[in-house]
C-alpha positions in Angstrom: 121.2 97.5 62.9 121.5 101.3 61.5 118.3 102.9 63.5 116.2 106.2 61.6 118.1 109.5 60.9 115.9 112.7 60.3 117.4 115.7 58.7 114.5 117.5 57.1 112.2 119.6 59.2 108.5 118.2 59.7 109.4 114.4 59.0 109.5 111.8 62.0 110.9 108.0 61.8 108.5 105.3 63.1 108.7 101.7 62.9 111.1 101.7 59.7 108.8 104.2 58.0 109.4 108.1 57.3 106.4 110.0 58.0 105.6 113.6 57.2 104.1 115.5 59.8 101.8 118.3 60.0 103.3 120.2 63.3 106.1 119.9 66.1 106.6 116.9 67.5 105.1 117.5 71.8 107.3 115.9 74.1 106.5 114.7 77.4 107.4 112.9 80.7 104.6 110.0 81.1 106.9 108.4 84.3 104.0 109.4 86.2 102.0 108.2 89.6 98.1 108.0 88.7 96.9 110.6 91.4 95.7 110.2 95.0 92.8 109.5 96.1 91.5 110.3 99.3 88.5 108.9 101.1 87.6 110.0 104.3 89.7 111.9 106.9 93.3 113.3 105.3 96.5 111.5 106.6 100.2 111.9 106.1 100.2 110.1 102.8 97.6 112.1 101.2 100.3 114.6 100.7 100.1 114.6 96.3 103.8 114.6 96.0 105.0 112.8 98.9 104.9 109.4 101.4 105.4 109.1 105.1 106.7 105.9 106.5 106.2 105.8 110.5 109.4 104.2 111.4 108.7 104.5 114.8 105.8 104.4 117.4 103.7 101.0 118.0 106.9 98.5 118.0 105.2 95.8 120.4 105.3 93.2 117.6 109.0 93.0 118.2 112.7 92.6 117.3 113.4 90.6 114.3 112.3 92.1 110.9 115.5 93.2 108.8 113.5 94.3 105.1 110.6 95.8 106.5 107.0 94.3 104.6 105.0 97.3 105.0 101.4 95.3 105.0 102.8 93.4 108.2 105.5 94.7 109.8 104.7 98.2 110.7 104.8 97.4 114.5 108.4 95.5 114.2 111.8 96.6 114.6 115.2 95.0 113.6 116.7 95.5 117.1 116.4 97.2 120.1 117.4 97.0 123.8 114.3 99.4 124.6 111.3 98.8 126.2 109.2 98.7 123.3 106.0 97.1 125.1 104.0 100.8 125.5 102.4 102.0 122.4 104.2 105.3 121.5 106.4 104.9 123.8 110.1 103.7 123.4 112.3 104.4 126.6 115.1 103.2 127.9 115.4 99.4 129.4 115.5 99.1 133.1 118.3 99.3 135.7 120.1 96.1 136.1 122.0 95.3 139.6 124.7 93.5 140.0 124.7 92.0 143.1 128.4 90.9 145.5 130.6 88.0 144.1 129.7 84.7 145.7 131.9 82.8 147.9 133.4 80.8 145.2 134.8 82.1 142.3 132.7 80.0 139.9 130.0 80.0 137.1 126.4 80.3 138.8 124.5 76.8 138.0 121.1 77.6 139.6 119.1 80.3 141.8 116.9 78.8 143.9 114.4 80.4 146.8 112.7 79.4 150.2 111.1 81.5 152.8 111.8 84.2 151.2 115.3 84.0 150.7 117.1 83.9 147.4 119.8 80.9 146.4 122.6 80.3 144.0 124.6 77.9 143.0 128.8 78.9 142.3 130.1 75.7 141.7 129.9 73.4 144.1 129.2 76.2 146.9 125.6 77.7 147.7 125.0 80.4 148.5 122.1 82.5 150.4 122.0 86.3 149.5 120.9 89.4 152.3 119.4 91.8 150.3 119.7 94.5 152.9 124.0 94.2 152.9 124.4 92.6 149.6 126.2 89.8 150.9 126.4 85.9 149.4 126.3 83.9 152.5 127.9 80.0 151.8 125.6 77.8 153.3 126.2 74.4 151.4 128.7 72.2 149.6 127.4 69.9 147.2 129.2 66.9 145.1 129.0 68.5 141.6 128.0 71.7 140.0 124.0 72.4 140.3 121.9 70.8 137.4 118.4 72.0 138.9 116.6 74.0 141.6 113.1 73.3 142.8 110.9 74.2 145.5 107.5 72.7 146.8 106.1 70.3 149.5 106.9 66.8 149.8 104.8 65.1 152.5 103.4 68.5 154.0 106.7 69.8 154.3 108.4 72.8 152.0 111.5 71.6 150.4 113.7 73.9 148.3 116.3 70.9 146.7 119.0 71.0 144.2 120.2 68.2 141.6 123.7 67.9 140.8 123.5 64.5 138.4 125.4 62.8 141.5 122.9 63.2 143.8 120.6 66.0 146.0 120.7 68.5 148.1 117.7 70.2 150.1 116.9 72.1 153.0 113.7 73.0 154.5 112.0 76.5 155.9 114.3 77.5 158.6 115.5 73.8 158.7 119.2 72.5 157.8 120.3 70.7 155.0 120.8 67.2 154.3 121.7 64.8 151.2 120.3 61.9 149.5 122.9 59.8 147.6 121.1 56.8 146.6 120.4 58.0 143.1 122.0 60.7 140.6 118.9 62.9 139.7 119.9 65.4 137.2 116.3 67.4 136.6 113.9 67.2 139.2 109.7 68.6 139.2 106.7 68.2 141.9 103.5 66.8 140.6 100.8 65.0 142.2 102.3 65.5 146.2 105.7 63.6 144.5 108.8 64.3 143.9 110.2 63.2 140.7 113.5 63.4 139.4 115.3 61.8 135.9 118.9 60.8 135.8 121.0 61.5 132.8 120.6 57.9 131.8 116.8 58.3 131.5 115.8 56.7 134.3 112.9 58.6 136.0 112.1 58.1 139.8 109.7 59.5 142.2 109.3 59.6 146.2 106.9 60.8 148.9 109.1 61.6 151.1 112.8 63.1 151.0 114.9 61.2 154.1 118.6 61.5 154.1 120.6 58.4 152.1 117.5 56.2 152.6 117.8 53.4 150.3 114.1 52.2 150.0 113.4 57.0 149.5 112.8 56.6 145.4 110.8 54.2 143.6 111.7 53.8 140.0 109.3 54.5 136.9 109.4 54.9 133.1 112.8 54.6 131.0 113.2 57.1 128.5 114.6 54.7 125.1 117.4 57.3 123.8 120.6 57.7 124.8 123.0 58.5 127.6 123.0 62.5 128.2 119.9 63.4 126.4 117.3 64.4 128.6 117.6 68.0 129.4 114.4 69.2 131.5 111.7 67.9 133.6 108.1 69.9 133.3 104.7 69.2 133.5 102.3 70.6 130.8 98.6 70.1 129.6 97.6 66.8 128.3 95.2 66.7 125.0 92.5 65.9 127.6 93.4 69.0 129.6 95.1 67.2 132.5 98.4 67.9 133.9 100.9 64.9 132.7 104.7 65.0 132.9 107.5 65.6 130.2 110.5 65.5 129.7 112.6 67.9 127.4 115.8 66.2 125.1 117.7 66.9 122.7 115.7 65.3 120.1 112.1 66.7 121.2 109.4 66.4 123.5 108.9 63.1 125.6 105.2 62.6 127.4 105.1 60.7 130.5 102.1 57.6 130.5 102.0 57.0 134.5 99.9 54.2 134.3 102.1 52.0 132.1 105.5 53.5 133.4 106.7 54.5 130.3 108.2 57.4 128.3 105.9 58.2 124.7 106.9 60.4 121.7 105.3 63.5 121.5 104.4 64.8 118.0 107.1 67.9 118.8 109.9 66.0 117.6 113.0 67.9 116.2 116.8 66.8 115.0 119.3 66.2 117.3 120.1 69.4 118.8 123.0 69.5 121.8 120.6 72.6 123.6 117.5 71.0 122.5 114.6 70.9 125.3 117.0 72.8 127.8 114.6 74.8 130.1 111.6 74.0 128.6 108.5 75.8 130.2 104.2 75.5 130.3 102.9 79.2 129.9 99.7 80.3 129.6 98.4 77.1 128.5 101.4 76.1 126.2 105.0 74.4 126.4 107.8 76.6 125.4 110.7 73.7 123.8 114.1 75.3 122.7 116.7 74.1 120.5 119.6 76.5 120.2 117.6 80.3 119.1 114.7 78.0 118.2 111.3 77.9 120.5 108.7 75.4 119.8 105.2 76.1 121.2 103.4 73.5 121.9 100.0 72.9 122.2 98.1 69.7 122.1 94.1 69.3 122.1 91.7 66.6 121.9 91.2 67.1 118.0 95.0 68.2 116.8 98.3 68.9 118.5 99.5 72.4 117.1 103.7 73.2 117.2 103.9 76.9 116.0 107.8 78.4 115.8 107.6 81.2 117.6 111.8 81.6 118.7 113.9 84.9 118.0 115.5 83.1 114.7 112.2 84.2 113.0 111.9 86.8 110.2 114.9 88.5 109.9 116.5 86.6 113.0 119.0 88.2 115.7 122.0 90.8 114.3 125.6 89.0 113.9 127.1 88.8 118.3 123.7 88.6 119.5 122.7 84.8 118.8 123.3 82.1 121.0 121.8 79.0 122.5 118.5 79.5 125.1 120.2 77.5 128.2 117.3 78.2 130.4 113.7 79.6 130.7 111.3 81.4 133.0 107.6 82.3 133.5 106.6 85.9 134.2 103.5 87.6 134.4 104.1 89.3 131.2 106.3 87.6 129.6 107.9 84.1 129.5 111.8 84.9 130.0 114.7 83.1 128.1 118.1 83.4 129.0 120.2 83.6 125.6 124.4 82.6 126.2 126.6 83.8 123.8 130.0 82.7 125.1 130.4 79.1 123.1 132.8 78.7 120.3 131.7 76.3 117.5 131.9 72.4 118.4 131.6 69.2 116.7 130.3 65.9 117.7 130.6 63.1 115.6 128.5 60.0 116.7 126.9 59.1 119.9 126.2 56.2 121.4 122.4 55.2 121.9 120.2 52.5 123.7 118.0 51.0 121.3 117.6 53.6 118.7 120.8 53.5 116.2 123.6 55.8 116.6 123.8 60.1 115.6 126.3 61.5 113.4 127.9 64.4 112.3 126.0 67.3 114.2 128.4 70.5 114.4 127.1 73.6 116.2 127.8 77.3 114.8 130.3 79.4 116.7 127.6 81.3 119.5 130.4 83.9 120.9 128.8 87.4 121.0 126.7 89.2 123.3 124.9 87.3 126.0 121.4 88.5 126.5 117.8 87.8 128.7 114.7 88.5 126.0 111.2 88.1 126.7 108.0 86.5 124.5 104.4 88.3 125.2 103.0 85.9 122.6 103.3 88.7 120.4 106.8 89.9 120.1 110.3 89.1 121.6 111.5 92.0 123.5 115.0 92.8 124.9 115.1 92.7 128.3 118.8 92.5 129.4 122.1 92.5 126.9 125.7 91.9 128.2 128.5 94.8 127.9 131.2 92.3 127.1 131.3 89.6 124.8 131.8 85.7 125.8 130.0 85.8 129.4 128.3 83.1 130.2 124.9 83.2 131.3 123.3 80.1 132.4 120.0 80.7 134.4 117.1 82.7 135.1 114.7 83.1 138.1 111.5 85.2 138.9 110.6 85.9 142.3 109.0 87.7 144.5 111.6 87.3 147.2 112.1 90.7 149.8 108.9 91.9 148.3 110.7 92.9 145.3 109.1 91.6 142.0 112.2 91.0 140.2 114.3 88.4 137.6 117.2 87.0 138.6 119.8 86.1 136.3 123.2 84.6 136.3 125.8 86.0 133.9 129.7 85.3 134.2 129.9 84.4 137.4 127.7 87.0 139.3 124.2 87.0 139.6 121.6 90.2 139.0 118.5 91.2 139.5 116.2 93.5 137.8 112.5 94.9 138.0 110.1 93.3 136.8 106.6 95.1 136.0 103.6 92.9 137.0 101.4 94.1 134.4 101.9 96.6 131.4 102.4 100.0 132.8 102.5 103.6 130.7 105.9 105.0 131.5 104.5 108.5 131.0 102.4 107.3 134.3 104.9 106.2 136.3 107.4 107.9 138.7 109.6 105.4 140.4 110.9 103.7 137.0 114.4 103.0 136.8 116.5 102.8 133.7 119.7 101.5 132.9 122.8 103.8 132.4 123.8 102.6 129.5 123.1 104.5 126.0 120.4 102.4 124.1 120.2 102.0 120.3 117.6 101.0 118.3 117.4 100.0 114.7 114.7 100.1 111.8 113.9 97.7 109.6 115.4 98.5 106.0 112.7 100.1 103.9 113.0 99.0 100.2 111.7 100.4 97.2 110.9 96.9 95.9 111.4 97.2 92.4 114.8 97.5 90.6 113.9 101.1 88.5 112.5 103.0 91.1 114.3 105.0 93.5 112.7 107.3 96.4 114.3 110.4 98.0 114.3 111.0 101.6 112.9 115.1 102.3 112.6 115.1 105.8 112.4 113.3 108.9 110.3 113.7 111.8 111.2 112.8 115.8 108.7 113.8 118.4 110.4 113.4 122.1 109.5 113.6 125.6 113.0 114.9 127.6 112.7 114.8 131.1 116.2 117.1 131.5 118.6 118.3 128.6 120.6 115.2 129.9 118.4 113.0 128.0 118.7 112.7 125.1 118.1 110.9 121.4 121.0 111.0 118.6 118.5 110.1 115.2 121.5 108.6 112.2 120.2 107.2 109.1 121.8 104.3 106.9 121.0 103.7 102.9 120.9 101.1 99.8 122.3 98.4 102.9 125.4 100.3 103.8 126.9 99.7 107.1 128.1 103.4 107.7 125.5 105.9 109.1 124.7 109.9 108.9 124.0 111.3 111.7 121.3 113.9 111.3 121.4 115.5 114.6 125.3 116.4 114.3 124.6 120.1 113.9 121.9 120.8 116.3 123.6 117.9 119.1 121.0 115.1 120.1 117.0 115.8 120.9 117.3 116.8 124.0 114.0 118.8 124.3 110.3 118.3 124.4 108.7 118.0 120.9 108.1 117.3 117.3 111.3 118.0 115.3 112.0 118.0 111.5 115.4 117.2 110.2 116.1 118.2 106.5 117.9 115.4 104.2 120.9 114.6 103.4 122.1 115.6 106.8 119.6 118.6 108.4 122.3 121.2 106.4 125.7 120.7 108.2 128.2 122.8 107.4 125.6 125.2 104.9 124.4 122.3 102.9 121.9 122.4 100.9 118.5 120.4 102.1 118.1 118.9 98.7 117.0 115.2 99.5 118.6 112.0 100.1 118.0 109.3 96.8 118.2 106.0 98.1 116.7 102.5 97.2 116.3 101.1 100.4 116.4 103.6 103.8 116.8 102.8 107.5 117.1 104.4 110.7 119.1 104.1 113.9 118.5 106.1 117.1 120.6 106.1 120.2 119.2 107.2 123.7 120.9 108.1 126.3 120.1 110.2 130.1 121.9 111.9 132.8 122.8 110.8 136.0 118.9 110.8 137.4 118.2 106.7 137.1 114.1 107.8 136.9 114.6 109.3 133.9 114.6 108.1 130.1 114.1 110.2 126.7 110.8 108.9 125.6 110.1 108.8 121.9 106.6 108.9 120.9 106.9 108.4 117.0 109.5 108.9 114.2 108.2 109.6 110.7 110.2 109.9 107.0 108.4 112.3 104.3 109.7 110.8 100.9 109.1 111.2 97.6 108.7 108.4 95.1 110.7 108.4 91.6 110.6 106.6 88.7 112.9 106.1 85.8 112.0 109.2 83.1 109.9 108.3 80.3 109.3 110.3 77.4 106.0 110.3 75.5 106.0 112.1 72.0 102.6 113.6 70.2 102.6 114.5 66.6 99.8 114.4 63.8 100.9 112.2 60.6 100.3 114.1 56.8 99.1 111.2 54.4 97.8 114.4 51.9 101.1 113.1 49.3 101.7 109.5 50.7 105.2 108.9 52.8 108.5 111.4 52.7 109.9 108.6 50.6 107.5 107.9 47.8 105.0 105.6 49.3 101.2 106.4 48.6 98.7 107.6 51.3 97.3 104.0 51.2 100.4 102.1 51.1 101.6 104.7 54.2 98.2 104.3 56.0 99.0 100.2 55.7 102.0 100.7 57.3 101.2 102.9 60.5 98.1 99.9 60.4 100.6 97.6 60.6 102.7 99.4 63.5 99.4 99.8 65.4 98.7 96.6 65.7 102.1 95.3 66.9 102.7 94.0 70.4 106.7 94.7 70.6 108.8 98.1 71.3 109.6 100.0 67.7 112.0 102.5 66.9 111.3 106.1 67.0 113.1 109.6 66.2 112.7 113.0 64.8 116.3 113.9 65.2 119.7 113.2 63.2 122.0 112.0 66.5 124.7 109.7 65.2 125.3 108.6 68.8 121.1 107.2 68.8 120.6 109.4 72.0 117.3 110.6 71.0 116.3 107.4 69.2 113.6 105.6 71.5 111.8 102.0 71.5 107.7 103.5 72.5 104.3 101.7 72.0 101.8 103.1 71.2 99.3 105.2 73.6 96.5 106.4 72.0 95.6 107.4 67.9 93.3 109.3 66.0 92.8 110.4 62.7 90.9 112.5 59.7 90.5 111.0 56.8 88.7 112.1 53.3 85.4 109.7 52.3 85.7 107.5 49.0 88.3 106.1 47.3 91.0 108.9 48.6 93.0 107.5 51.4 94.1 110.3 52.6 93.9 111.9 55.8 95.6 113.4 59.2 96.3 111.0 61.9 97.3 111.8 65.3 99.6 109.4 66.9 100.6 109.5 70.6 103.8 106.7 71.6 105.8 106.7 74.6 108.7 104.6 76.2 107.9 102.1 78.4 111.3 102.1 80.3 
């Protein structure tokens, strides 16, 4: 459709109609914010022409937020391996130790403890550890690779025992060990002065009293109804009554022991088949902690309603690509309950399995799991990275907390070594501590992606904002940025090296003016940071960043508004009357769609422009004269 042409001076085109006009036609930009308004105490953001976005500071809601929802995620990261549990605080994660190889070259099954002294499991060989030399001591040789580790009294006496699915181990305080072969526990737990212990068939048994091979030693109890090989933990846990009761973790949910009528009873936590479902499953605080591959269950049951909340890793925006895997173990902490994440499976199939009594499975396929193995920690609030592997497709298989040698540490076993690591018994200000240590590898830490939201508005980046604490020069933050969900990063310390000094420090987009550049913004749709912290050869110190901020400034597609006042004195520039012209601009008034409007001759229709209209007025002469001025005001929408 041919759109309006104007070639005579003081004529406009509007809606299909040629109108003369009394002046110039104003143009101007109505793209326009509506103003701030500040109540109270200025901020940041009460800046009239700019934003600020906190990127970093409070982050003990946690890893797991990709697309950052400013009205609930402002205390959440993408991904860290920092310690992001101190308020303005993010340092460094602590120093890891790798203790001696054990006396078998073989995956660790379980750690263990007893008077003090640590255990593990390499293969069919355990081990005690000296923590004074370092050393792995052999001490046992047991029929199969470990299943389970438990320590507590049976008949007065202090057992540490371990499971293999063939049969147990134990040893006492300063006692020797000894083997019971009369039935092949696989999981084992102490509750109410027993022993108990389930076989991989389901079969659960108790005793009294642990004597070597004694025939008459366990006394059976309830059968779980599923199939061979899917029971995967033995716990205890709070009853909807409040009382301590027995469960059992498999790969299809959560099992509740009823002792009086021996017998196994569906809990309401019930998930698909899952070939890591229930493995380690933990009580904390109240709760039970069920896993199925990333997945945690918490589980809760009460008198009135049984509550199962998802509170695993996968949430929100999940774990990065190399760091998922399957939870194959969990541990309690003061602060934290502790999973232990492997990253070393390939994908596998399984096709059907057989059952006893409740049909057959098919068709369950597990996604490929190879990537970085890692220990994270739950504070009910937030996961947080405790530990992450250097190499990919290490096993890691257990986890232990202890407060063996009067160290307060975890234990861990990863690719066929076991380490240990501090743990802190409550939360502690790193700024108020001395003897921290930190581990010597660089950290990185990654923003959520900050998104415009809308699909014609872009922001530009001014400046960034990185306020350190440096111990030394040696330590050190690098501050990059990444935008519109590119993979490649700027690095906007590259001209001034890494913070490596006390303070608050602005950084000038696009990249602080390398090389002479000009500091003329960054335009991006969706922004997000990455810093990288490293220190010197001092293991109590860290680079401590209190808080990173981005000043931006908001844009919006230009739109062009137009003022001019309508001459009806002589009727339209193309013979209509005054009235029949004053009909017609009625007419456009009152429409509801986008009209045509110039008051230039452009053959290319550059400066012709769909408006509405935004606000009208007019003179007009009394009686039966229809004449009159009338000022119109349009503008485009878009």
């Amino acid at each position: 459709m041919a759109r309006g042409r104007i070639e005579n001076r003081n004529t406009v085109f509007l809606d299909g109609t040629y109108y003369r006009i009394k002046n110039p036609v104003q143009k101007f930009i109505t793209s326009q914010f509506p103003a701030k308004i500040t109540i109270g105490d200025q901020t940041p953001d009460s800046h009239p022409l700019s934003s600020n976005w906190r990127f970093s500071g409070d982050a003990r809601g946690g890893i797991g937020v990709e697309i950052l929802d400013p009205t609930t995620d402002a205390d959440r990261v993408f991904y860290t391996t920092g310690q992001i549990r101190f308020k303005n605080h993010l340092v460094m994660p602590r120093l890891p130790t790798q203790t001696a190889a054990g006396s078998a070259a073989s995956d660790v099954g379980v750690i263990g403890e007893i008077n003090n002294v640590v255990y593990a499991s390499y293969g069919t060989a355990v081990d005690s550890y000296d923590n004074s030399t370092d050393v792995w001591s052999n001490e046992r040789s047991i029929a199969a690779n470990a299943t389970d580790v438990a320590t507590g009294l049976v008949g007065g006496t202090n057992f540490m025992i371990i499971a293999n699915g063939t049969d147990i181990d134990y040893v006492t305080e300063g006692g020797s060990w000894a083997e019971n072969t009369t039935q092949p526990i696989k999981y084992l737990f102490f509750w109410r002065d027993r022993l108990w212990g389930i076989t991989q068939a389901g079969r659960l048994y108790w005793t009294n009293g642990l004597v070597a091979d004694a025939g008459a030693m366990w006394t059976a109890d309830a059968q779980l109804q599923l199939p061979d090989d899917h029971v995967t933990s033995l716990l205890t846990g709070p009853s909807p009554s409040n009382e301590e009761v027995l469960y059992a973790g498999t790969k299809v949910g959560l099992f509740v022991h009823d002792v009086q009528n021996t017998r196994f009873l569906r809990t309401s936590l019930e998930v698909p088949f899952h070939p890591d479902g229930g493995k380690g499953t933990q009580t904390w605080r109240g709760a039970i902690y069920f896993a199925a591959g990333n997945a945690v269950y918490k589980y809760v049951p009460t008198a009135t309603q049984t509550i199962v909340t998802i509170v695993g890793p996968d949430r929100d925006g999940g774990l990065p690509d190399g760091k998922r895997g399957a939870i194959r173990h969990m541990e309690t902490s003061h602060t934290d309950l502790i999973i232990a994440l492997d990253a070393s499976s390939a994908a596998s199939a399984l096709s059907m399995i057989a059952t006893r009594g409740v049909g057959t499975h098919h068709g369950f396929t597990t996604p490929s799991l190879t990537g970085f193995s890692s220990v994270l920690g739950w504070d009910e609030r937030g996961w947080e990275v405790k530990w992450l592997g250097s190499e990919t497709a290490r096993p890691i298989s257990w986890t232990h907390v202890s407060n063996a040698y009067n160290e307060y540490n975890l234990w861990f076993a990863e690719n066929q070594r076991v380490t240990k690591m501090s743990l802190p018994k409550d939360i502690v200000n790193p700024s108020q501590v001395t003897d921290m240590t930190f581990d010597s590898r660089t950290t990185q830490w990654e923003s959520p992606w900050l998104d415009t939201e809308s699909s014609n508005e872009t922001w530009t980046a001014i400046a960034a904002y990185l306020k350190t604490t440096n111990p030394t020069t040696s330590e050190t933050v690098k501050l990059e940025y990444a935008v519109d969900y590119e993979t490649s990063y700027t690095d906007l310390t590259e001209r001034t090296g890494p913070q490596d000094t006390a303070g608050d420090v602005k950084y000038l987009f696009p990249d602080n003016e390398l090389n002479g550049a000009e500091p003329s913004g960054k335009t991006f749709k969706a922004i997000k940071f990455r810093m990288t912290l490293a220190r010197g050869s001092t293991n109590t110190n860290s680079p401590d960043v209190i808080k990173g901020a981005l000043s931006f400034k908001k844009n919006l597609d230009v739109a062009f508004g137009f003022s001019f006042i309508i001459d009806m004195t002589e009727g339209t520039a193309y013979g209509e009357s005054a009235g029949e012209a004053l009909a017609l601009l009625q007419a456009t008034i009152a429409k509801q769609t986008l009209y045509d409007f110039t008051f230039r001759d452009d053959d290319g229709e550059d400066r012709n422009y769909w408006v509405t209209l935004t606000n009208y007025a007019s003179l007009e002469e009394t009686g039966h004269e229809q004449v009159g001025q009338h000022q119109v005001q349009v503008s485009e929408v878009l």
